[in-house]
CHARMM internal coordinates of N, CA and C (Angstrom, degrees):
IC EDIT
DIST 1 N 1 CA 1.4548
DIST 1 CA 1 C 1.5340
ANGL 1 N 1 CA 1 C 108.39
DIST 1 C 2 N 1.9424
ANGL 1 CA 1 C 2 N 131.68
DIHE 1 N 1 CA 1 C 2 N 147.74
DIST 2 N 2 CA 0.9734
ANGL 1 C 2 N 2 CA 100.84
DIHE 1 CA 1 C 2 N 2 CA -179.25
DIST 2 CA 2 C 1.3699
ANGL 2 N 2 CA 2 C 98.31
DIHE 1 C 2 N 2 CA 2 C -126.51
DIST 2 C 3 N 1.3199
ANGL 2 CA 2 C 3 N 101.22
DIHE 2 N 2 CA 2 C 3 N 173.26
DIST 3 N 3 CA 1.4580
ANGL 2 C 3 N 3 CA 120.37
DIHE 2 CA 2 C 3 N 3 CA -176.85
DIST 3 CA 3 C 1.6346
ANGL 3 N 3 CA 3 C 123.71
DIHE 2 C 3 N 3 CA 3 C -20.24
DIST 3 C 4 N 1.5913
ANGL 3 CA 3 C 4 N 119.00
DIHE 3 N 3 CA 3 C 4 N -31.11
DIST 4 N 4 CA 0.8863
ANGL 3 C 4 N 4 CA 123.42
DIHE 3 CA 3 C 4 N 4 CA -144.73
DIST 4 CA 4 C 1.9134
ANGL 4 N 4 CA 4 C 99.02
DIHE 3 C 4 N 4 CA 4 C -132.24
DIST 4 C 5 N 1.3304
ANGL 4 CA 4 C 5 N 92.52
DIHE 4 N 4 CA 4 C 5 N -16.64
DIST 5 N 5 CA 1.8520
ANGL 4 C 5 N 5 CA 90.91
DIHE 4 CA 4 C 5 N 5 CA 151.43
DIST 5 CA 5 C 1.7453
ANGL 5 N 5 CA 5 C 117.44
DIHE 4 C 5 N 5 CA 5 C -90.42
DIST 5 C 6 N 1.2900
ANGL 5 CA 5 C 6 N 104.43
DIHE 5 N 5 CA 5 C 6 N -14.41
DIST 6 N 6 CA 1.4539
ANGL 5 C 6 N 6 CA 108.39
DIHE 5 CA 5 C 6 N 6 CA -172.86
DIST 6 CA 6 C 1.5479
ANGL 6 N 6 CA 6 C 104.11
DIHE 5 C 6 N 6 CA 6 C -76.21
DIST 6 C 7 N 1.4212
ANGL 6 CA 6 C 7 N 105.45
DIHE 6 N 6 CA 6 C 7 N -45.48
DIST 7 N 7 CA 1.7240
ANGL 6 C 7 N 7 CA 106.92
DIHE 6 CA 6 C 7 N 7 CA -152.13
DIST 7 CA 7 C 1.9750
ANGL 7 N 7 CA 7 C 78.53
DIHE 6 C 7 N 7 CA 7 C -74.52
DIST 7 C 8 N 1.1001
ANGL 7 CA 7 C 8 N 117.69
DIHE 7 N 7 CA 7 C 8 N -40.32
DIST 8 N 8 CA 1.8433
ANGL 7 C 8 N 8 CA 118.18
DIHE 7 CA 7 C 8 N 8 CA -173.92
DIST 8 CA 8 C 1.6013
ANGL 8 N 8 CA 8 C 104.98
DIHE 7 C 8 N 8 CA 8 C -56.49
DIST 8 C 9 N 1.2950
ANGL 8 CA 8 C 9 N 113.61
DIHE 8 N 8 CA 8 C 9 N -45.45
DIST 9 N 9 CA 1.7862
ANGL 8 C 9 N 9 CA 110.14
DIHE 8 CA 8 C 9 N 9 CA 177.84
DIST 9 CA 9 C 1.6317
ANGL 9 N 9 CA 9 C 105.67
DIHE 8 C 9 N 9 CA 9 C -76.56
DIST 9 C 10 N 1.2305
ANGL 9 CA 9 C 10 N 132.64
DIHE 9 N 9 CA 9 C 10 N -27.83
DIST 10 N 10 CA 1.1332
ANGL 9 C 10 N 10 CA 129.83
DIHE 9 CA 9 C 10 N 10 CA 162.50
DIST 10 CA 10 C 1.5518
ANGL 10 N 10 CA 10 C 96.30
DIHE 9 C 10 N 10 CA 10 C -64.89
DIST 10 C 11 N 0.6986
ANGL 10 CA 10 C 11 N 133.55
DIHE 10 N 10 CA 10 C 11 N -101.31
DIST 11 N 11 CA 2.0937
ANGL 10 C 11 N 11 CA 137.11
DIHE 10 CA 10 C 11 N 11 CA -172.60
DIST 11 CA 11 C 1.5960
ANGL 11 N 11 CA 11 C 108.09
DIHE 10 C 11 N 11 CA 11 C -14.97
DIST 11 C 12 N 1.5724
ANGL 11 CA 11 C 12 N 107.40
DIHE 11 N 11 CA 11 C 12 N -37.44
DIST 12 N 12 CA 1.7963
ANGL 11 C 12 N 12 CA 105.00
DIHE 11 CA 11 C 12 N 12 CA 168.69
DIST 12 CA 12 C 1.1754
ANGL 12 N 12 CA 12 C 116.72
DIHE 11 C 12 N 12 CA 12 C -72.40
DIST 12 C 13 N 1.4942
ANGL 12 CA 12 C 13 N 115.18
DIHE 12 N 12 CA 12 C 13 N -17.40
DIST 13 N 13 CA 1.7853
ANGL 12 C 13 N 13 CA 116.22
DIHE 12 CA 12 C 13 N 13 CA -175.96
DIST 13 CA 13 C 1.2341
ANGL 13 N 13 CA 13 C 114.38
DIHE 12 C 13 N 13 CA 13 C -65.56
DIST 13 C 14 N 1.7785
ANGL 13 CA 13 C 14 N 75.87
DIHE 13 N 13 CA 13 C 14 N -65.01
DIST 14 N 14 CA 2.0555
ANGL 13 C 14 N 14 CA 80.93
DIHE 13 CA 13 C 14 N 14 CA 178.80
DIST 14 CA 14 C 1.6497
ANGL 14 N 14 CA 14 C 121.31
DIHE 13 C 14 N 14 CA 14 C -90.10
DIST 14 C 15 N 1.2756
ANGL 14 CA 14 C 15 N 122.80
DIHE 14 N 14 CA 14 C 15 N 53.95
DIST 15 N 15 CA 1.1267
ANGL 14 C 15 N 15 CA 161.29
DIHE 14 CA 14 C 15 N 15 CA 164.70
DIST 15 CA 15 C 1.3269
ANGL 15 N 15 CA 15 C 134.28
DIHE 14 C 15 N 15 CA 15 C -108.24
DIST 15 C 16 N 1.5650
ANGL 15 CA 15 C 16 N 113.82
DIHE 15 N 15 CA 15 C 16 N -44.12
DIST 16 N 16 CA 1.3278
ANGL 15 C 16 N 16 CA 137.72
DIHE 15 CA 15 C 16 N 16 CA -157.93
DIST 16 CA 16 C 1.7384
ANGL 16 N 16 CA 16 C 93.79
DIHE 15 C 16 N 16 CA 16 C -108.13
DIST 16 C 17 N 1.7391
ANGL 16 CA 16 C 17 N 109.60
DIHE 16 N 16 CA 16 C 17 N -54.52
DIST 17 N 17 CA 1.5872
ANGL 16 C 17 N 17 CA 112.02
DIHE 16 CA 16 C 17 N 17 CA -164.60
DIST 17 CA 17 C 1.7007
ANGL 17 N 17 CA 17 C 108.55
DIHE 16 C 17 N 17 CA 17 C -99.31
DIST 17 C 18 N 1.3963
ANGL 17 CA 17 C 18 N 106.54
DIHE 17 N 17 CA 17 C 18 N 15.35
DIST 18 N 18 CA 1.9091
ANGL 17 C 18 N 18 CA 132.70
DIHE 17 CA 17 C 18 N 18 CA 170.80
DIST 18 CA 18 C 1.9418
ANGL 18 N 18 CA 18 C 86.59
DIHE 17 C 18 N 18 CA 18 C 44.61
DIST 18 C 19 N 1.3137
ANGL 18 CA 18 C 19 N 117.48
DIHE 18 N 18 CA 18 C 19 N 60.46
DIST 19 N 19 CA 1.7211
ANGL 18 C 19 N 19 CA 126.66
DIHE 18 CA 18 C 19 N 19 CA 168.08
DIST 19 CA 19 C 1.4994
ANGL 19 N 19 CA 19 C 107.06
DIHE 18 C 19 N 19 CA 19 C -122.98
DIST 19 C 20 N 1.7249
ANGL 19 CA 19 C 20 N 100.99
DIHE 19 N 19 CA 19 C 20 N 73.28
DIST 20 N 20 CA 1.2908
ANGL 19 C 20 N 20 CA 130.52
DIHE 19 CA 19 C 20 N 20 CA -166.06
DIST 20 CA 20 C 1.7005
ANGL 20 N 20 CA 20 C 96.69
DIHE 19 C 20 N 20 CA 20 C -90.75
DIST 20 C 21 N 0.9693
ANGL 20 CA 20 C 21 N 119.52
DIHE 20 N 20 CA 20 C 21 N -17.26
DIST 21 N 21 CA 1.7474
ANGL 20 C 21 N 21 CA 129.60
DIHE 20 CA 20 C 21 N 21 CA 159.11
DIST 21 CA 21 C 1.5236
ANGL 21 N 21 CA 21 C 112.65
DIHE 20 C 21 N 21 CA 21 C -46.64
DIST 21 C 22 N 1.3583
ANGL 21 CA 21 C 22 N 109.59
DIHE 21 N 21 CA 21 C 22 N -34.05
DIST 22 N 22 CA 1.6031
ANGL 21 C 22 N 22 CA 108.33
DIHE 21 CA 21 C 22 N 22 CA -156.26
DIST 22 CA 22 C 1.4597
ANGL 22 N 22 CA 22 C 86.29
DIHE 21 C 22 N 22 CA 22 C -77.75
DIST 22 C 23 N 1.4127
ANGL 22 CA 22 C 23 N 121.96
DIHE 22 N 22 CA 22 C 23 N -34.85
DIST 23 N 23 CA 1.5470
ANGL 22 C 23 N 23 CA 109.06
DIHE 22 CA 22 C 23 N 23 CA -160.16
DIST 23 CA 23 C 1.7569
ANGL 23 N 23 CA 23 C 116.48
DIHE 22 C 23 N 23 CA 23 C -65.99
DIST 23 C 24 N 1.2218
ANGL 23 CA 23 C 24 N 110.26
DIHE 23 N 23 CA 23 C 24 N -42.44
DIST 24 N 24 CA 2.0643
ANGL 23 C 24 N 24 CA 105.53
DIHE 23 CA 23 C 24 N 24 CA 168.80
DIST 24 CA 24 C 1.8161
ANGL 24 N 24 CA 24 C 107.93
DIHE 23 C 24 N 24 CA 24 C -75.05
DIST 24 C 25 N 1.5695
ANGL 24 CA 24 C 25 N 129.26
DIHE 24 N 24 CA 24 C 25 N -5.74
DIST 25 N 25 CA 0.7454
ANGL 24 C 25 N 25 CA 95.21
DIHE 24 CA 24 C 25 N 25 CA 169.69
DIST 25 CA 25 C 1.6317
ANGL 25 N 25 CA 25 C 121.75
DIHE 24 C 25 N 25 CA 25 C -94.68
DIST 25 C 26 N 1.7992
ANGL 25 CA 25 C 26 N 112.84
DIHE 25 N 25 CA 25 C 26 N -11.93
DIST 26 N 26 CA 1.5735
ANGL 25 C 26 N 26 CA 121.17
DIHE 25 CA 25 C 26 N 26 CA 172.89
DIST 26 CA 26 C 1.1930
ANGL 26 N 26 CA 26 C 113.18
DIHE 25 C 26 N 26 CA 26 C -80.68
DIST 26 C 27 N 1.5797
ANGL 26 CA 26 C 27 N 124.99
DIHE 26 N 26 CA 26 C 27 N -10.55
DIST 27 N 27 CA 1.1311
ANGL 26 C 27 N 27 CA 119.11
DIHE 26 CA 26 C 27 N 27 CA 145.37
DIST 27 CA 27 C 1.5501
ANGL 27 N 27 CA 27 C 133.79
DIHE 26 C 27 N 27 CA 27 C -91.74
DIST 27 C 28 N 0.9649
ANGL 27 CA 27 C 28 N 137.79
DIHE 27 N 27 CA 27 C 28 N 19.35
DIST 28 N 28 CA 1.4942
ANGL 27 C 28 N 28 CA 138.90
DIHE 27 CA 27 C 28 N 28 CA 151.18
DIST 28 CA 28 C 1.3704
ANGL 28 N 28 CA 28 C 94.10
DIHE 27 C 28 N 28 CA 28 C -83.42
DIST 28 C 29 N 1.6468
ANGL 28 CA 28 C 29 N 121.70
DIHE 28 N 28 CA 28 C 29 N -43.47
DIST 29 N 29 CA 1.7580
ANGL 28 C 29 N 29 CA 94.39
DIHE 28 CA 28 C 29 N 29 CA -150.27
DIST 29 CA 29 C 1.5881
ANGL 29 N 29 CA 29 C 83.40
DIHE 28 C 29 N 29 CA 29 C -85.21
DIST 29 C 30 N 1.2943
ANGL 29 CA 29 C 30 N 135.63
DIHE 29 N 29 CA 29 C 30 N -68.18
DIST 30 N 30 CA 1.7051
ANGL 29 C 30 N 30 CA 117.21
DIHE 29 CA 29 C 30 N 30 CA 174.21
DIST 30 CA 30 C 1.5678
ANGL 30 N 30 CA 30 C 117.50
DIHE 29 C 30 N 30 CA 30 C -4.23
DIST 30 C 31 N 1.1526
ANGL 30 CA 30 C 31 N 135.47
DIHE 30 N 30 CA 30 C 31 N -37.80
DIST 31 N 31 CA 1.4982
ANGL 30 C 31 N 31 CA 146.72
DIHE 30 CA 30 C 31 N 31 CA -140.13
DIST 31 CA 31 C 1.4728
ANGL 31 N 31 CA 31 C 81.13
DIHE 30 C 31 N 31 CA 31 C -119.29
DIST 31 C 32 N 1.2410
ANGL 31 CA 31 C 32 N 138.44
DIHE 31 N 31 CA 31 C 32 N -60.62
DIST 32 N 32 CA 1.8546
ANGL 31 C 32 N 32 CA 125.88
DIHE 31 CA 31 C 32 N 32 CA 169.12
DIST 32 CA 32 C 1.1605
ANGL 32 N 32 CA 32 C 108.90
DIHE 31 C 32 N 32 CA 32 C -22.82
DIST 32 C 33 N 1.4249
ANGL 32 CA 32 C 33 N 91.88
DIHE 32 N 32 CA 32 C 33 N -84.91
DIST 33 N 33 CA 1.6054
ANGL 32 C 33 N 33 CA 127.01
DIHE 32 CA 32 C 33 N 33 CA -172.61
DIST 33 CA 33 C 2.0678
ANGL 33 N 33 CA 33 C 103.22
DIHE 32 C 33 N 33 CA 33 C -10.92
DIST 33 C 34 N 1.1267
ANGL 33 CA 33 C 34 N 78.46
DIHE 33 N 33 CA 33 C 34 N -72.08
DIST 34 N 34 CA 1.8667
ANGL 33 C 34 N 34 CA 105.97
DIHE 33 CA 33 C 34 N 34 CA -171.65
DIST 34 CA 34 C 1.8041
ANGL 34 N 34 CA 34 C 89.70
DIHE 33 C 34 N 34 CA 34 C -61.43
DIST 34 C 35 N 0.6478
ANGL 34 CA 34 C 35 N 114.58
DIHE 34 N 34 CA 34 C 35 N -20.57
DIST 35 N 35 CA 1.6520
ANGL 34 C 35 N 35 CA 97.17
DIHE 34 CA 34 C 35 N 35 CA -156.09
DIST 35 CA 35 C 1.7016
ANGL 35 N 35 CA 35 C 82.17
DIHE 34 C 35 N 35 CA 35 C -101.37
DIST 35 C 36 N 1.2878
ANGL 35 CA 35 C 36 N 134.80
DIHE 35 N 35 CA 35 C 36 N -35.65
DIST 36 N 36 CA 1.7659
ANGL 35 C 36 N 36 CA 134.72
DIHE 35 CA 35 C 36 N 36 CA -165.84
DIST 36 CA 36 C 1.9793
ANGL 36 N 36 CA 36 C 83.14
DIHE 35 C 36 N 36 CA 36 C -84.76
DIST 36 C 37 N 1.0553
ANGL 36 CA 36 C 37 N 134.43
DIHE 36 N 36 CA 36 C 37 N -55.38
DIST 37 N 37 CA 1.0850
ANGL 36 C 37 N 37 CA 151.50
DIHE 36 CA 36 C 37 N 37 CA -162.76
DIST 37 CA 37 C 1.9587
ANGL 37 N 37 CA 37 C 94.28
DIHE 36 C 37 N 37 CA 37 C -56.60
DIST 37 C 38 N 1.1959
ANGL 37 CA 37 C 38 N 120.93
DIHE 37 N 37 CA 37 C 38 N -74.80
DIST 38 N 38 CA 1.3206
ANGL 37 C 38 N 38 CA 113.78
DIHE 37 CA 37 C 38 N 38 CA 176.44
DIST 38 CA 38 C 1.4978
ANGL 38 N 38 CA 38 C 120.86
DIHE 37 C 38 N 38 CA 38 C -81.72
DIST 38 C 39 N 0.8528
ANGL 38 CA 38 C 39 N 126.98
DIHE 38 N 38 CA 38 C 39 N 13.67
DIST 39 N 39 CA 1.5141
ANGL 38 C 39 N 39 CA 119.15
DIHE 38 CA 38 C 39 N 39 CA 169.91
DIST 39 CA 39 C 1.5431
ANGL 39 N 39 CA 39 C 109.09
DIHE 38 C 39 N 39 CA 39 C -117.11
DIST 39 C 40 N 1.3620
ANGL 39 CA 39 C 40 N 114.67
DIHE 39 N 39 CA 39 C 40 N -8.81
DIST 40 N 40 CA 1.8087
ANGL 39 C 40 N 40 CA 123.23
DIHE 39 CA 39 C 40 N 40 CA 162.50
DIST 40 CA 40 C 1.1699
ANGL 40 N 40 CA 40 C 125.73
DIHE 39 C 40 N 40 CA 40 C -40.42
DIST 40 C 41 N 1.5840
ANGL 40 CA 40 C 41 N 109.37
DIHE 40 N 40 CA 40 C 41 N -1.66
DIST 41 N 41 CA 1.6016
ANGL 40 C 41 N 41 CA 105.29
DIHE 40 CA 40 C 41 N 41 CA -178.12
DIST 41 CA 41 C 1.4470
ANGL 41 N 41 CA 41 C 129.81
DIHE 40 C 41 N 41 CA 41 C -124.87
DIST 41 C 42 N 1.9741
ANGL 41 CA 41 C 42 N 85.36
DIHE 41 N 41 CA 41 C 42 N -14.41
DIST 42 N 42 CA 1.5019
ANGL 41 C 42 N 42 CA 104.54
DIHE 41 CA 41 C 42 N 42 CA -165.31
DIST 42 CA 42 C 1.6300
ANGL 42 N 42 CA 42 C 112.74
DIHE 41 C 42 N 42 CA 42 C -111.62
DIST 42 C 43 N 1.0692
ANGL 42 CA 42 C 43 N 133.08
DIHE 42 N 42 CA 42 C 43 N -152.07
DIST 43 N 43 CA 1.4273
ANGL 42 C 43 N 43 CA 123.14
DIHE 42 CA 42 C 43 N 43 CA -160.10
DIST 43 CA 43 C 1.6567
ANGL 43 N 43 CA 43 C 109.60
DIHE 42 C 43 N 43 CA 43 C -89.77
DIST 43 C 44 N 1.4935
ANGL 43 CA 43 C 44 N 83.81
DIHE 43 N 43 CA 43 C 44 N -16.25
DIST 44 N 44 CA 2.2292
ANGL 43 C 44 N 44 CA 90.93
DIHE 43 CA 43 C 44 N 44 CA 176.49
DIST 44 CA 44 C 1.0439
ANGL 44 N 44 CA 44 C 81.45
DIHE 43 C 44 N 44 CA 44 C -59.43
DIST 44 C 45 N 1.3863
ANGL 44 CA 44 C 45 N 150.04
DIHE 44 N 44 CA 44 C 45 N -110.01
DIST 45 N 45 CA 1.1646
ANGL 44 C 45 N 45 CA 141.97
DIHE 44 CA 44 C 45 N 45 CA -91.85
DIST 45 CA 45 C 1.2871
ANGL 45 N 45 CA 45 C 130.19
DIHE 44 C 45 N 45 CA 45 C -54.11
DIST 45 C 46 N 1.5059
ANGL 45 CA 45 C 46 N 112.17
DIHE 45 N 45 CA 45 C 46 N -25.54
DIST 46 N 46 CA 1.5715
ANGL 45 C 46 N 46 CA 104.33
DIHE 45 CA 45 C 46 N 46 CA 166.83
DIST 46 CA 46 C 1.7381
ANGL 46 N 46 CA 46 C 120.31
DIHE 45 C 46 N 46 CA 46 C -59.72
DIST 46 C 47 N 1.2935
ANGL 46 CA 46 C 47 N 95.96
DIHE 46 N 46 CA 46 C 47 N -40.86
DIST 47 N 47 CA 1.8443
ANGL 46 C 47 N 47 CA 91.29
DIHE 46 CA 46 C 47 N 47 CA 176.84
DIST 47 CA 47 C 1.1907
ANGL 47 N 47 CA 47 C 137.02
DIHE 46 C 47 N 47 CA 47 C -97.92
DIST 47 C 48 N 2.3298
ANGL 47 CA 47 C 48 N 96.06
DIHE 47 N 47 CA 47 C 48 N 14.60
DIST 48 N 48 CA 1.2573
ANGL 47 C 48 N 48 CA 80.43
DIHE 47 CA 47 C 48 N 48 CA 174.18
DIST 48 CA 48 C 1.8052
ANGL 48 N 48 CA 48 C 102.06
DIHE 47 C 48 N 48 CA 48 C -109.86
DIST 48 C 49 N 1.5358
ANGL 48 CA 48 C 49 N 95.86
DIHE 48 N 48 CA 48 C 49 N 0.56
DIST 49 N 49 CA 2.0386
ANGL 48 C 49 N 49 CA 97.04
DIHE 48 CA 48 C 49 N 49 CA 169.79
DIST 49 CA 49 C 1.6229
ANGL 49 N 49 CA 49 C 104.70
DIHE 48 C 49 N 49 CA 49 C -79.28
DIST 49 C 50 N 1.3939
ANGL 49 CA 49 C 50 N 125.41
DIHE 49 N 49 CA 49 C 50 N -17.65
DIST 50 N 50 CA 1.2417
ANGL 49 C 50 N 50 CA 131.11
DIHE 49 CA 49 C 50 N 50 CA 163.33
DIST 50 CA 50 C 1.7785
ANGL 50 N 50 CA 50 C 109.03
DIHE 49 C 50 N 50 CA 50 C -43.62
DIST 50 C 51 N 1.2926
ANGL 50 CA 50 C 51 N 114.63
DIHE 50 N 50 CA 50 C 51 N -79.61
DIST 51 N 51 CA 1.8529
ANGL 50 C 51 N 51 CA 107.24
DIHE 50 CA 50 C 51 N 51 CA 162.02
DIST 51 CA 51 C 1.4664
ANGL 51 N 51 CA 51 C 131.07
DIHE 50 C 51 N 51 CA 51 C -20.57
DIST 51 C 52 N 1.8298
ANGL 51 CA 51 C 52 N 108.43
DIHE 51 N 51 CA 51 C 52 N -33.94
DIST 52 N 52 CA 1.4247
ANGL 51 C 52 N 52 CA 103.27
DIHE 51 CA 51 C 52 N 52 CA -178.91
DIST 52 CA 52 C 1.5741
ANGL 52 N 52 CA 52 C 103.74
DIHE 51 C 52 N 52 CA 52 C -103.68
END
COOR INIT
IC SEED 1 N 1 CA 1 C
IC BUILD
């Protein structure tokens, strides 16, 4: 399946079952993700695995 039927059957979900909640919460953790993901190499990373 690719990327771009998924995020669309996700967008029909919460469309169809009005769980308009899900959308700020898959975007905070997306926005982690990226943020633990690029700072894994550089001098953040000690204070930002400190938060978890």
């Amino acid at each position: 399946m690719s990327r771009v039927s998924m995020l669309r059957e996700l967008w029909d979900f919460m469309k169809v079952r009005k769980k308009w909640w899900l959308g700020p919460v898959i975007l905070i953790l997306v926005l982690l993700s990226l943020l633990i993901v690029f700072a894994e190499g550089s001098a953040l990373a000690p204070f930002i695995y400190a938060l978890f």
